[in-house]
C-alpha positions in Angstrom: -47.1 -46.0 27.7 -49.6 -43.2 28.0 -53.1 -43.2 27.1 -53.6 -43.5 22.9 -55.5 -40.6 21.1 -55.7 -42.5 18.0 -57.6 -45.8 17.6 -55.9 -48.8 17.3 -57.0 -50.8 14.3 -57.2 -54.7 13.3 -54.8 -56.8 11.9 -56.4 -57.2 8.7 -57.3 -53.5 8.5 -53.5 -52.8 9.1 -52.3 -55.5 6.3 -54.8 -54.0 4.1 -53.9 -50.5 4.2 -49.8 -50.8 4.4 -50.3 -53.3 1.6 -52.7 -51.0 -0.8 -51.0 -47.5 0.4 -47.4 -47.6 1.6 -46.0 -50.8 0.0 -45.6 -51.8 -3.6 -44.3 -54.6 -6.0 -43.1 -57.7 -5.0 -43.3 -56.2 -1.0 -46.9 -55.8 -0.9 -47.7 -59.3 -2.5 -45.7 -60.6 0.9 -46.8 -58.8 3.2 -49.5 -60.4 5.0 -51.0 -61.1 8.7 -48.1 -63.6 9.5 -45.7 -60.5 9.8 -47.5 -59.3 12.5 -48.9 -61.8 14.7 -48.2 -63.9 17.0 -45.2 -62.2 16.3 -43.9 -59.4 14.5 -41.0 -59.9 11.8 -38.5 -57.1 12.9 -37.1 -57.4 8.9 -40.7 -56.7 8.0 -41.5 -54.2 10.2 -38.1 -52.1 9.6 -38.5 -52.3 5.9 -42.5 -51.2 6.7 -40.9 -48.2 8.8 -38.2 -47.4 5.9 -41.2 -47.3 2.9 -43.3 -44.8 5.4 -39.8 -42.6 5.1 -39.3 -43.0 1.8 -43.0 -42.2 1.3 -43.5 -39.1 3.6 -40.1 -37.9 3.1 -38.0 -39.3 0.2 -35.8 -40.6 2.0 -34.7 -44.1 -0.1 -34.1 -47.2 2.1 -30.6 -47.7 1.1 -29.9 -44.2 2.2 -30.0 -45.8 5.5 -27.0 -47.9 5.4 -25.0 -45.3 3.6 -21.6 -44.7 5.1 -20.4 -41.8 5.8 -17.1 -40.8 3.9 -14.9 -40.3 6.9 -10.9 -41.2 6.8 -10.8 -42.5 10.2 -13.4 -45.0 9.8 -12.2 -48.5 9.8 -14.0 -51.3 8.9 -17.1 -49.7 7.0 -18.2 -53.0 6.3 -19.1 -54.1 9.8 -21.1 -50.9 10.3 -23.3 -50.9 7.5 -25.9 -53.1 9.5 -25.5 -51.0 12.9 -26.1 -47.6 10.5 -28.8 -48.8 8.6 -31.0 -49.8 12.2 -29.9 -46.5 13.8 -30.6 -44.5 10.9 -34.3 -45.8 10.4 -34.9 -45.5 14.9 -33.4 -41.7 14.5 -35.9 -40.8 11.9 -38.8 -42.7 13.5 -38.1 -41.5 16.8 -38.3 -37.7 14.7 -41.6 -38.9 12.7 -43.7 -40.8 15.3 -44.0 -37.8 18.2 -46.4 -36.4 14.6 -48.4 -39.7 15.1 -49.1 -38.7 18.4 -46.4 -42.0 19.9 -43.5 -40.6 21.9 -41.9 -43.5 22.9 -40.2 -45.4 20.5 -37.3 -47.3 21.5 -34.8 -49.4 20.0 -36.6 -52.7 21.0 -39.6 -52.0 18.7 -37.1 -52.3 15.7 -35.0 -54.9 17.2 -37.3 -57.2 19.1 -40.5 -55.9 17.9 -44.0 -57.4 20.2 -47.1 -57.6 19.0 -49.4 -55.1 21.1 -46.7 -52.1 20.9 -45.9 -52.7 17.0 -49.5 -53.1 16.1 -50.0 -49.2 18.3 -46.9 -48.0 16.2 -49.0 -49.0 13.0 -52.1 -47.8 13.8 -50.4 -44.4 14.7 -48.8 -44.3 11.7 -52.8 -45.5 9.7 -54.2 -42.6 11.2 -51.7 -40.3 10.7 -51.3 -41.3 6.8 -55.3 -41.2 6.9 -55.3 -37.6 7.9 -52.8 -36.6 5.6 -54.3 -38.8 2.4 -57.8 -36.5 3.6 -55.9 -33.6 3.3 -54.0 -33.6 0.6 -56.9 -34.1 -1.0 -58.6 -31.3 -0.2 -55.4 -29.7 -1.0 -55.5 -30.5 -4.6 -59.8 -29.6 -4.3 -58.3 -26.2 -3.4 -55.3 -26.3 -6.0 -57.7 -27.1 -8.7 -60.3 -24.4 -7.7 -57.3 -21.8 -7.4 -55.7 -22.6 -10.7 -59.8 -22.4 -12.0 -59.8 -19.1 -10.4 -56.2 -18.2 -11.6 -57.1 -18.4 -15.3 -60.5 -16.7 -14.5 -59.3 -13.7 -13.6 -56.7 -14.0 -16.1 -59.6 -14.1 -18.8 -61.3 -11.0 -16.7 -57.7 -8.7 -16.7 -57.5 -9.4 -20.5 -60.6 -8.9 -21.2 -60.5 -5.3 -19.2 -57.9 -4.3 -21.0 -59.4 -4.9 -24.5 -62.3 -2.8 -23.1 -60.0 0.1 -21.9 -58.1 -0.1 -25.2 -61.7 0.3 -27.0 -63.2 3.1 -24.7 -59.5 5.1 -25.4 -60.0 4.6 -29.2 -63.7 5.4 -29.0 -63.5 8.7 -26.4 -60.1 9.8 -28.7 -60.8 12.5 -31.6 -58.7 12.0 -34.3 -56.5 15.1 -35.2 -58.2 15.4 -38.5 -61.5 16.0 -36.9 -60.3 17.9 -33.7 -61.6 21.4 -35.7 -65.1 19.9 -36.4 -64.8 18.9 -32.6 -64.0 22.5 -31.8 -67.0 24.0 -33.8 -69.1 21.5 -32.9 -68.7 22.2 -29.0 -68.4 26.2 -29.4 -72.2 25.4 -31.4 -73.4 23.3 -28.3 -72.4 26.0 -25.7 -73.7 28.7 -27.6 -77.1 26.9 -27.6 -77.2 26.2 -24.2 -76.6 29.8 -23.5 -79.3 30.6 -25.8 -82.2 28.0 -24.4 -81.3 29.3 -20.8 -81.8 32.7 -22.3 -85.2 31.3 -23.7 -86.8 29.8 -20.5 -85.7 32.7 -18.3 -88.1 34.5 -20.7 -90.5 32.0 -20.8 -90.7 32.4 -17.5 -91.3 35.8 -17.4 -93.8 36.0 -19.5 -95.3 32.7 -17.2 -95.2 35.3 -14.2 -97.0 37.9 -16.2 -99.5 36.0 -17.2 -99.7 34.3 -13.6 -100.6 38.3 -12.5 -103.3 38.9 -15.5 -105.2 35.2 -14.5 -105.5 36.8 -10.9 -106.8 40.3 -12.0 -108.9 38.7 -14.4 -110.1 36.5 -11.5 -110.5 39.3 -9.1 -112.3 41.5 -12.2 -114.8 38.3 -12.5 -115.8 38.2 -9.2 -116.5 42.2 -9.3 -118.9 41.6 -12.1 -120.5 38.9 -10.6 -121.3 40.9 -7.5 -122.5 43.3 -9.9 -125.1 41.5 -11.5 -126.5 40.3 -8.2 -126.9 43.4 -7.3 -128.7 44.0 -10.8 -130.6 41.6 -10.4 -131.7 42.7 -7.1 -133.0 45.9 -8.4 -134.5 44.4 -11.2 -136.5 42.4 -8.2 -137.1 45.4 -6.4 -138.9 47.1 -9.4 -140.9 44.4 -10.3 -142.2 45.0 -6.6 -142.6 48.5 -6.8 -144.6 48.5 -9.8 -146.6 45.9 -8.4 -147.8 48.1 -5.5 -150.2 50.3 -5.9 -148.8 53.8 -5.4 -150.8 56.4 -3.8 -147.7 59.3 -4.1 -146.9 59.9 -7.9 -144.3 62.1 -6.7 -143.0 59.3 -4.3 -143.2 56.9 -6.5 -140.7 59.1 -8.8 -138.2 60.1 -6.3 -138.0 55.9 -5.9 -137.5 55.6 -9.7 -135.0 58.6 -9.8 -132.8 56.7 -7.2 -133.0 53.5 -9.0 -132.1 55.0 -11.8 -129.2 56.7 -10.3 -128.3 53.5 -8.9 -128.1 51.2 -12.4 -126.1 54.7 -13.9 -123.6 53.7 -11.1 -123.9 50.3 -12.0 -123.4 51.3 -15.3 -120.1 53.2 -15.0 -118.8 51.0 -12.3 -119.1 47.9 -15.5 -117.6 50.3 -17.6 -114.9 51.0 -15.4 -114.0 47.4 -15.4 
């Protein structure tokens, strides 16, 4: 027999587990340490092997002795026994190579011993371990599913109602369809209009835009202008400070100044 991949449990954890998990009633009262060891009780351990069956695959214990309903059979009666032991080593010799134990014979029904029957169990612990785990999980994922099921039921519903409300809302009724009519023939109209509006407005922006920058330009002519005033205005206080020895010089002077504010003069009023 090869190497096991399972672990092989005790005694007591085996009686425990086939006695709480697999059998029931009266069977599991019985069932106890003696069955296995020294020596395994090859009634016990067949019925232990059919109540795994029946558990992982419905298959009832008295199916096992069934005869099959065949004219040429004689003596049914003397074969019930034979079918019933063959019928349990097919279907173990089918269910065990899932365990992970590939070689089960005859013998461990027949003339079961203790080391190879208490493998078979263990195999068949941790196999029924694995698949108590997963089931489970199973039903974890079942019972999240169904929650998620009837979630997005609710959600589905729930859009609908929303889309039926959004049609109703966003559908004029015929008896207001002309009011609808006026009332967007009124809206375009005044859209038209207020574009019509700021493209004057901003006309009248950009012409204002050019009489800021005249006026600007005007500003700083003026204020050149009255430097230059005030210049002169310097350059007479001078003049009239100095004593002058030409009269006529001293006119010719004044005559330019004065021809000079004139200019002044008409270059404001030009502005």
């Amino acid at each position: 027999m090869a190497e096991n991949t399972f672990p092989v449990f005790s005694v007591d954890a085996l009686v425990h587990f086939f006695r709480t998990e697999v059998l029931t009633g009266q069977e599991s009262k019985h069932f106890s340490k003696s069955d296995l060891v020294p020596t395994p009780k090859p009634e016990v351990i067949q019925t232990l092997y059919m109540r795994v069956l029946h558990l992982l695959f419905r298959f009832k214990p008295e199916c096992h002795s069934m005869v099959p309903l065949q004219a040429n059979i004689q003596y049914p009666q003397y074969q019930e026994g034979v079918l019933s032991i063959v019928s349990v080593f097919i279907r173990m010799r089918q269910f065990l190579p899932m365990c992970l134990f590939f070689d089960f014979s005859m013998s461990d029904l027949l003339s079961p011993k203790k080391p190879r029957t208490l493998t078979i169990l263990s195999a068949i612990m941790n196999f029924l371990q694995f698949r108590m785990l997963k089931m489970e999980l199973l039903l974890e994922k079942q019972s999240k599913f169904r929650e998620d099921r009837d979630r997005l039921q609710t959600i589905v519903r729930l859009n609908k109602e929303a889309e039926k409300k959004v049609s109703v809302l966003t559908t004029i009724p015929p008896e207001q369809q002309a009011e609808a009519d006026e009332l967007c023939a009124a809206l375009s109209e005044l859209h038209a209009t207020t574009v019509q509006e700021y493209q004057e407005v901003n006309m009248k922006n950009d012409t204002i835009a050019e009489w800021k920058t005249k006026i600007a330009e005007k500003t700083q002519k003026l204020a050149q202008l009255k430097v230059e005033i005030t210049n002169l205005k310097e350059d007479i206080a001078k003049l009239r400070s100095q004593i002058v020895e030409s009269p006529e010089e001293f006119k010719s002077q004044m005559e330019k100044m004065r021809e000079n504010v004139k200019n002044i003069k008409a270059a404001i009023v030009r502005l």
